[in-house]
N, C-alpha and C positions, 0 to 999 in steps of 0.2 A: 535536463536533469542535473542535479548538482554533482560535483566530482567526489569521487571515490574518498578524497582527502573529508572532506567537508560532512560526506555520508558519516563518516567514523567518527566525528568529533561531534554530531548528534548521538550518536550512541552511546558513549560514553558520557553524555550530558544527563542521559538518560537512563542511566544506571547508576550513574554518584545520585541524583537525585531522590530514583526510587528509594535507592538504602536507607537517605541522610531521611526520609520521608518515612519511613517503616520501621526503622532500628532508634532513630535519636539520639538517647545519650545510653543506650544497650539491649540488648534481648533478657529484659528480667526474668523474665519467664522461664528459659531454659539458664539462666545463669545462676538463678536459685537450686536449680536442683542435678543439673551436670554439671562435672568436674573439668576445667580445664583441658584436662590431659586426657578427655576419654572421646576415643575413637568409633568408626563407625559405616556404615556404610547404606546407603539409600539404592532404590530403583524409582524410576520415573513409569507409572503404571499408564497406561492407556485404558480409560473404560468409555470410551465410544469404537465410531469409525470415522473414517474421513485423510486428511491430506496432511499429515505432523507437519509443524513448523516452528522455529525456535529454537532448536537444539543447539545451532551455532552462538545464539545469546545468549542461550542458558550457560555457556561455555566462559563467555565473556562475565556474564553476572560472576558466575562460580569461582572465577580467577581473581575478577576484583576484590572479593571477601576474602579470599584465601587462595593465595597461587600455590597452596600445596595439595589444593583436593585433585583427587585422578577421574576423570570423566573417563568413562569406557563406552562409546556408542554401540546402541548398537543398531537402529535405524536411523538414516538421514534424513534433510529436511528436504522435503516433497515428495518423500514418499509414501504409499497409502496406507493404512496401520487400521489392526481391528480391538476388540473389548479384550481385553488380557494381555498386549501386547506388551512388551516392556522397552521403549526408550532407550534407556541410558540408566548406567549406575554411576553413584558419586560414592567418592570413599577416601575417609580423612576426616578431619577434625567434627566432632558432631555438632560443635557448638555453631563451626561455619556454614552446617549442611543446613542448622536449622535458622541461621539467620539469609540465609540464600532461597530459602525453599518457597512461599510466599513470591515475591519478584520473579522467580523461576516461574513456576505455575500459572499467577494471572499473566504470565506475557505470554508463555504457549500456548495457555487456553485462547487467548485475543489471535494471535499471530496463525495457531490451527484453523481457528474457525473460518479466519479470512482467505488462508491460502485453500480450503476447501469448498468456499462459496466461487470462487475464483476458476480454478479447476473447473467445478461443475460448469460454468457459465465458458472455459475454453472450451471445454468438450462437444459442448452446443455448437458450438460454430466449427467444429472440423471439417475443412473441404474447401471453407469457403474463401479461406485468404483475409478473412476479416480478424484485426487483434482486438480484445481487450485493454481498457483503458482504465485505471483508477480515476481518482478525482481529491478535491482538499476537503473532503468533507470527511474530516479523520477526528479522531478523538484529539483532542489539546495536550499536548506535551510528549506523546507519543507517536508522532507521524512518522516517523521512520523507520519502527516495528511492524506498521500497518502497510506503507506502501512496500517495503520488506519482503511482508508477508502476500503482497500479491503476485511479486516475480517469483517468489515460491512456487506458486499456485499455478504460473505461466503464463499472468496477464503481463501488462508494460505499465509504465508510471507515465503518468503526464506530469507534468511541471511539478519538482516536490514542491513551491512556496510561491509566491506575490514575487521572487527574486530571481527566477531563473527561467520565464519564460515570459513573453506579453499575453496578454489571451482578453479580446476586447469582449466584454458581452455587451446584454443592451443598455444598463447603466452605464456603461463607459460610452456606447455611442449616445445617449440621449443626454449623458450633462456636456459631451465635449460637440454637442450638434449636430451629430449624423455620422454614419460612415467615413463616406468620403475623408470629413475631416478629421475626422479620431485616425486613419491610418496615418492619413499626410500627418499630423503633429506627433504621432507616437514613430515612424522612420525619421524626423527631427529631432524628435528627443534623444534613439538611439546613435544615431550620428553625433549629434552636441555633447553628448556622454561618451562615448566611444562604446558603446556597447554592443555586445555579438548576442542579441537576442532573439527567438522564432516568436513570428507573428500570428495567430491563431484567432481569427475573428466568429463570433457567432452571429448567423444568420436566421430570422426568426420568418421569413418567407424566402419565396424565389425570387420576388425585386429587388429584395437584399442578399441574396445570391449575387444574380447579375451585376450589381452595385459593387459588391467586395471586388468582381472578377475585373472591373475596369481600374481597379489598382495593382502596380508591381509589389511585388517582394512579401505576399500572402503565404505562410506556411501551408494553415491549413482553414480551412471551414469547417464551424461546427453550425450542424443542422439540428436546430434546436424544435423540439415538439412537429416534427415534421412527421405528417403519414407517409404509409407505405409509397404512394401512386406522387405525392412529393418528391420523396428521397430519390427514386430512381428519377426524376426529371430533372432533380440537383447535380446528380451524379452525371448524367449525359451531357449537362449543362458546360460543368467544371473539367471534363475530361483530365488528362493530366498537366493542366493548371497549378495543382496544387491537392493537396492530397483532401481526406473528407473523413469527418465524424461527425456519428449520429448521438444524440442524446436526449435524456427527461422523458422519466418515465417509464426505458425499458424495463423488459424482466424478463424470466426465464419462459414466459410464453411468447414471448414477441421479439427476444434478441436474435434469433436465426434468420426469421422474417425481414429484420433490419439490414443483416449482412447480403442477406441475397437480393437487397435491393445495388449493392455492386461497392459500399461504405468501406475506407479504408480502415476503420476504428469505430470502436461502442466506447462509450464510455456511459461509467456506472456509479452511482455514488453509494450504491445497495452492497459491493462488494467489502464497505467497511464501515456502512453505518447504521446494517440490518444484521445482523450475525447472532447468531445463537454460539457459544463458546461451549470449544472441546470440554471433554468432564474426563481430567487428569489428576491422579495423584502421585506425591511424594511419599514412597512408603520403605521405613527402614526394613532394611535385609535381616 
């Protein structure tokens, strides 16, 4: 996962962006008919249910347009919120509230929906020791609102990018010639670069199970389209070798089934490329 520093300098890529992309050269609309100097105050309405996420952004959006607006929380982010609830108020400049309000809104609505698909699918697996995994199958330009929004939720992120983790699938084994050698040349790549990176190979049977296990310095295996009566014979296979995720194709009828095959990880691409988005509004006080 990328470091905390690097986290934040996406965010903020990602909020000058949205503005300069929504605002332009101003909010005419409210600048035709509100006055500079008039004041005001917002609440962030909750009209579903599910798992709030985004507040801390919203915090961040709110400041960049105007570091004089006052945010008063008043639920945090991961916690569960129902139809009437109220968020959070903003209160200060109106012209700011309403050029904020918009980028506020669609990122909560995206960043809710996700940390509450998320949620629902930890809850599933209570008991079992198995975690939740995202994946890069995020919307473009906003990957770091979405995987965000799954440690909200109280999933884990895999690799945020192609830069901070290797993760061989079977295109990489089949144009670099197999297993075997796609690891040997990717531990030579990271040694000739000096790089400190985890190894994560996908396995699309049990000979290529076996296959990965005859190599050192393996993070993890990912057992890809693997049944039930597979995954447990992968798992026995791999012992603590090296850690295991299951993947393709789970869902909320077969993720449990997956863990109690003994997987140290699911991972999911449904946690943030199927979502239905929270239904939030900004409504002056």
């Amino acid at each position: 996962m990328i470091s905390a520093e690097l986290f934040e300098d996406e965010l903020q890529r990602i909020v000058a962006n949205a503005i300069r992309e929504d605002v332009g050269d101003g909010d005419h609309s409210s600048l035709a008919c509100i006055p500079n100097s008039a004041m005001g105050k917002a609440k962030l309405l909750v009209k579903d249910e599910g798992t709030i996420a985004g507040i801390d952004f919203a915090k961040r959006v709110f400041n960049y347009v105007d570091a004089d607006l006052t945010i008063e929380t008043i639920v945090n982010d991961g916690e569960n919120v129902k139809y009437g609830d109220i968020a959070f108020y903003v209160s200060g400049s109106s012209l700011s509230i309403l050029t904020a309000e918009r980028l506020v809104l669609n990122a909560m609505q995206r960043m809710s929906a996700i940390a509450t698909k998320t949620k629902y699918f930890v809850n599933l697996l209570e008991g079992t020791g198995t975690k939740v995994l995202d994946t890069r199958k995020t919307t473009p330009g906003i990957r770091a609102l979405e995987k965000w929004a799954v440690k909200i939720g109280g999933g884990e992120n895999h690799r945020f990018a192609l830069y901070d983790m290797i993760m061989l699938k079977d295109n990489h084994i089949d144009f670099a010639g197999g297993i075997t050698k796609a690891i040997q040349m990717t531990q030579s790549y990271l040694q000739d670069n000096r790089k400190d990176l985890k190894i994560v190979v996908e396995a699309r049977n049990l000979e290529e199970v076996e296959e990965i296990l005859n190599s050192e310095g393996v993070y993890r295996i990912l057992l890809d389209n693997f049944n039930y009566s597979e995954t447990k014979m992968a798992v026995a296979m791999i012992g603590d070798r090296c850690l295991t995720e299951s993947s393709g194709g789970i869902n909320e009828k077969t993720i449990r089934k997956y863990a109690e095959c003994g997987v140290d990880f699911i991972s999911s691409g449904a946690l943030t490329h199927s979502v239905h988005n929270m239904d939030l509004s900004l409504k002056a006080v």
